[in-house]
C-alpha positions as a printed Julia matrix, in Angstrom:
160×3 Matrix{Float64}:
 -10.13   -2.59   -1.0
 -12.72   -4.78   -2.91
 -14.9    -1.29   -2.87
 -13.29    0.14   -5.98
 -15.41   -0.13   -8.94
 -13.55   -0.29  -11.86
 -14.16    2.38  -14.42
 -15.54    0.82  -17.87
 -16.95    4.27  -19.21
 -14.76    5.93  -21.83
 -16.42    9.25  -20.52
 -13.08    9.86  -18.28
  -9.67    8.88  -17.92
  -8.52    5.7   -16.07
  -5.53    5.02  -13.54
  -4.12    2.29  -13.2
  -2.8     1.88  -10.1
  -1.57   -0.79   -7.3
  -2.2    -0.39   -3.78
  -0.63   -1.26   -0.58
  -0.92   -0.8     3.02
   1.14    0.95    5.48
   0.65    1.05    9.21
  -2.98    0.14    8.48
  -3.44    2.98    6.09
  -3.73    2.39    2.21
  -1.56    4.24   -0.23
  -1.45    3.26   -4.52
   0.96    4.3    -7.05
   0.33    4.17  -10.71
   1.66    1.03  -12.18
   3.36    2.21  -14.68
   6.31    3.09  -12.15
   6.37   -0.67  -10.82
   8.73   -3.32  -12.05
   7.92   -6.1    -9.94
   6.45   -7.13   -6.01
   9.02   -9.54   -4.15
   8.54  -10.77   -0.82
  10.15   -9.64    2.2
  14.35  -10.51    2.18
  16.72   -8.77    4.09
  18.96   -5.78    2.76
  22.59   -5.05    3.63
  22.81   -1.54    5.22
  25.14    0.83    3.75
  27.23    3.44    5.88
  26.15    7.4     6.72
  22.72    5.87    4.38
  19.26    8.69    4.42
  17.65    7.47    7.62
  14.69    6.18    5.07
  17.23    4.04    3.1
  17.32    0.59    5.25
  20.19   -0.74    2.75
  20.47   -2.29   -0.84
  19.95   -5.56   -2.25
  21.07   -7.28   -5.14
  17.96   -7.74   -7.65
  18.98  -10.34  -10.46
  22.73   -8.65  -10.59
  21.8    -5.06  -10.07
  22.5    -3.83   -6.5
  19.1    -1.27   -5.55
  18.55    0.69   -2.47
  15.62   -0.74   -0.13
  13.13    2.46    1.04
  11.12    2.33    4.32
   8.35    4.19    2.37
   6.95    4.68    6.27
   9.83    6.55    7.42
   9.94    8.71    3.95
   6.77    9.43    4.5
   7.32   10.44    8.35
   5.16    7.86    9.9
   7.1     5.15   12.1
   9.52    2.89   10.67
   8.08   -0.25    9.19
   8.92   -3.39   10.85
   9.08   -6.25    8.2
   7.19   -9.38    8.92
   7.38  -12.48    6.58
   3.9   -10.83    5.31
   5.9    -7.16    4.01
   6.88   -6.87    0.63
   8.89   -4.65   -1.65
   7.48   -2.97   -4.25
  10.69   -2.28   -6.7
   9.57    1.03   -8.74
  11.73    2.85  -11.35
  11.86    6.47  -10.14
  13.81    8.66  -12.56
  15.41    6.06  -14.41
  16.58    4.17  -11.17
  15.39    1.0   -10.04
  14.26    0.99   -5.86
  12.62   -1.35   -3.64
   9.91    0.27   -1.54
   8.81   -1.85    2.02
   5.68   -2.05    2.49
   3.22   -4.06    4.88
   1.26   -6.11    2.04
   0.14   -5.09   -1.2
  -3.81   -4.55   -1.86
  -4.87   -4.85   -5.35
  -4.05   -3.58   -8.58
  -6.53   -1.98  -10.29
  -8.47    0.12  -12.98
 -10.15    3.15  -11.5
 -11.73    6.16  -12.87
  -9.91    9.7   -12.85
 -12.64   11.17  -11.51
 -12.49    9.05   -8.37
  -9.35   11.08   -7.38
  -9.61   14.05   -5.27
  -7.29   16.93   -3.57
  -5.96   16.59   -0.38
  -7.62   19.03    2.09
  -5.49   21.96    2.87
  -6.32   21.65    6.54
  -4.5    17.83    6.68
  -1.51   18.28    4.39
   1.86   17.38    6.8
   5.09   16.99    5.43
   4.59   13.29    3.7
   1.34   14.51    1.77
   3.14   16.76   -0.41
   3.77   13.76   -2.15
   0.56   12.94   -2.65
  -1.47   13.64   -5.62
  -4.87   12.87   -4.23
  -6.96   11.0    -2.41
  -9.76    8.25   -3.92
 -12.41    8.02   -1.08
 -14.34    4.57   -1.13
 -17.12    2.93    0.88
 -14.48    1.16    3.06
 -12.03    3.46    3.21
  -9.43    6.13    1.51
  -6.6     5.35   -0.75
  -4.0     8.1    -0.61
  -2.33    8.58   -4.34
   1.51    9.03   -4.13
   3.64   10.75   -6.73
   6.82    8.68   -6.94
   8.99   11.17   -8.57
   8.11   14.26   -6.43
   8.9    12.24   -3.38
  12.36   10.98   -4.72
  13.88   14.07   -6.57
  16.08   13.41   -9.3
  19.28   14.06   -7.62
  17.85   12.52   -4.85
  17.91    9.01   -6.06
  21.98    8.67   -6.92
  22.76   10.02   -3.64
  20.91    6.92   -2.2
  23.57    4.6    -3.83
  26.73    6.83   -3.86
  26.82    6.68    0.38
């Protein structure tokens, strides 16, 4: 992750972004959707829940549904280790927590960086990506938060 140079030129735009790992892959989000990064604690599971939501946890009073961002994105269920963390986002005005296996960095990149997903490799969970930023030591795949929990979407996972 150290390979991302961050962009000082006011020739492009910037994204700010955070990044995290998942099954040895590394996915970012913009910032600007995060609230906070809490370690790993268990959530209570919630009857007839999505098969992605693992349960909901109470989050200084407010009770939030806890995403296996894995299983959203069709890869295997994460298995949380005392290393996992949840990244709570605010998707569409709602407050989630999002497992994930560690968090990267949080950086500054250039917009530029960011390119299309191939055609050829685009499977179910990369429609919710916007892009990918290729590096010298590897490729960060950008995720769009609110395509990949619709509007609708999001009360449902509290309502079960």
């Amino acid at each position: 992750m150290s390979g991302l140079n961050p962009s000082t030129s006011g020739t492009g735009g910037t994204l700010e972004i955070i990044a995290f790992r998942l099954h040895g892959q590394e996915f970012c989000v913009r910032t600007t959707t995060i609230r906070e990064i809490r370690g790993w604690g268990p959530a209570t599971p919630i009857p007839h829940a999505p098969p992605d939501v693992i349960g909901v946890m109470n989050l200084r009073g407010t009770v939030i549904p806890i995403i296996d961002l894995a299983n959203k994105l069709g890869m295997a269920s994460t298995e949380p280790t005392p290393r996992s963390a949840i990244v709570v986002a605010e998707i569409h005005g709602m407050a989630m927590g999002l497992i994930v296996d560690g968090v990267s960095d949080i950086l500054t990149v250039s917009e530029n960086l960011l390119q299309p997903v191939p055609e050829i490799s685009i499977s179910p969970g990369m429609h919710y990506a916007d892009g990918i930023i290729a590096q010298p030591d590897g490729m960060i795949c950008f995720l769009n938060l609110e395509r990949m929990f619709e509007k609708g979407e999001t009360a449902e996972m509290v309502a079960a």
